[in-house]
N, C-alpha and C positions, 0 to 999 in steps of 0.2 A: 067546334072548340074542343081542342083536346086537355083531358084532363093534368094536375100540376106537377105530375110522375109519369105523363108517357108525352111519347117524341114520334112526332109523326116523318117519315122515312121522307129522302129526298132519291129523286129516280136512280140518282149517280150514285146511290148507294148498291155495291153488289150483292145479286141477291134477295133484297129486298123490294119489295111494289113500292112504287111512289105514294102508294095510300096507306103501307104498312103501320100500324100503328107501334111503336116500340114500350113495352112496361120498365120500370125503374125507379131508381132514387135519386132524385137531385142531389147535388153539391147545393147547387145554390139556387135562392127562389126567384120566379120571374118564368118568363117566357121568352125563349130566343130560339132562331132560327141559324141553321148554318149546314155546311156538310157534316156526313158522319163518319169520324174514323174510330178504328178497331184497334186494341193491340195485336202485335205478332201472332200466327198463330205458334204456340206451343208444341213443340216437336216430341214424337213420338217417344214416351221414355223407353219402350223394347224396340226400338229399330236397329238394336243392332244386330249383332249377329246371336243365331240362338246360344242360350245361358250355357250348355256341353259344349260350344265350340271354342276349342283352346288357339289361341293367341300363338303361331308360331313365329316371331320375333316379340318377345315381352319388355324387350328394350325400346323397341323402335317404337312398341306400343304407349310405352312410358312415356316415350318422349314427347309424341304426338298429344297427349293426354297434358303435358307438364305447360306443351306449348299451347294447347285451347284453355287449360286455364290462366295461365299467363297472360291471353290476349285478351281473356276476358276481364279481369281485375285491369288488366290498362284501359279498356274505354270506358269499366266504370270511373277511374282516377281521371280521366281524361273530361269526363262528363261530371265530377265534382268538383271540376275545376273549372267550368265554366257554370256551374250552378253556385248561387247563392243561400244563405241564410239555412234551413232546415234542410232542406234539398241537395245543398252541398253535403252537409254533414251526414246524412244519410246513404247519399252515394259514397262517400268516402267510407266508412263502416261497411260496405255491403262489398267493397273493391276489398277493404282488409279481410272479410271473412272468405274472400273468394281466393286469398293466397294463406287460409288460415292450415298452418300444419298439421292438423291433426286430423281434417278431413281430408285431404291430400295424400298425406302417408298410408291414410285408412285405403286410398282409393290404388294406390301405388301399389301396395301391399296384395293388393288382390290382381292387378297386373301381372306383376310377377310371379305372384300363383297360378297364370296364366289364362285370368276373365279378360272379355274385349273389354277397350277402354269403356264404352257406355253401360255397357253394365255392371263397371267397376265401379262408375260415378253413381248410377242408381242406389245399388248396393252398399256404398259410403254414405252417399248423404239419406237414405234411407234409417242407416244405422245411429245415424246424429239426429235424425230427427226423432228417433222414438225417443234416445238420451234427452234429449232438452224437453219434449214431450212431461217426460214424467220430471225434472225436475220442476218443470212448472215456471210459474214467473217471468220475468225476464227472459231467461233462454229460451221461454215455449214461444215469446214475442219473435223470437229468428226463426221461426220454423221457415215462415214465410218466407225470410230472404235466402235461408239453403234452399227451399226449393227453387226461388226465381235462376241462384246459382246456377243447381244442376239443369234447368233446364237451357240455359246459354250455356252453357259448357259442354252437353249434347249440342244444341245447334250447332256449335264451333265446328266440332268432329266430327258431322254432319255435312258441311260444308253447306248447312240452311241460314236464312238470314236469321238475324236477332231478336228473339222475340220481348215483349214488349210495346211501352206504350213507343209511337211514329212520334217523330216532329212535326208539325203538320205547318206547310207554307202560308197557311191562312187562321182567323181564327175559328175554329171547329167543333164538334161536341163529342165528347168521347164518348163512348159505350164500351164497361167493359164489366167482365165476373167481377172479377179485383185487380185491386191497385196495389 
């Protein structure tokens, strides 16, 4: 019997022994059995090219940058539109901050100064999150979702999948750092 915080591994888990015992926090009490899925893994924030190498087309660079965030902010809208109640609303908020101006321009700004797009994104939302950081409050509550931003928005430019929590075709048990 394992104990009401850890999860015992199923083979078809990768990675993992099928005896693996996993530690955590439930959600909710009980014991249940199922597969185990992961969120996305999280893309490398320096993969891009190193921080001295200048961007020679800073337009083209822009654009590419305009267009992974743009595509990003559509499947959030697109995925608060098929979610409900808390969950919509949250998608929706995190799709507006993902087209939010000011981190954008920040990020633009350094394109055309001529950093690659991913370390423009770094470097911007870096910069907002120290801002909201010390303002505390409410804004220090977004850090989290600039960072989930910039890190889909490196995957985008990346050409990596989306990280994040899976759909999972069955129902499943998540494990993950955070949510």
């Amino acid at each position: 019997m394992t104990a009401p915080n850890s999860l015992t591994s199923q083979a078809s888990e990768p990675g993992l022994a099928a005896d693996q015992v996993l530690q955590g926090v439930p959600v909710v009490s009980g014991v249940q059995y199922g597969p185990v899925i992961r969120p996305g893994k999280l893309p490398d924030v320096n993969s891009g090219p190193a921080e001295d190498a200048a961007v020679v087309d800073p337009t083209a660079e822009s654009e590419r940058f305009a267009a992974a965030a743009a595509a990003v902010a559509a499947r959030l809208r697109d995925r608060a539109a098929h979610a409900t109640g808390v969950a919509s609303e949250v998608l929706a908020a995190t799709a507006s901050l993902a087209q939010d101006r000011a981190w954008l321009g920040a990020a633009e700004k350094r394109i055309k100064d001529g950093a690659p797009a991913v370390r423009a994104v770094v470097d911007a939302v870096d910069q907002f999150v120290e801002l909201f950081t010390q303002l505390g409050g409410l804004m220090a509550e977004r850090v989290t979702d600039l960072r989930d931003i910039r890190n889909r928005v490196i995957a985008e430019l990346n050409g990596l999948p989306e990280p994040g929590v899976p759909l999972p075709e069955e129902p499943s048990i998540l494990c993950a750092e955070d949510l």
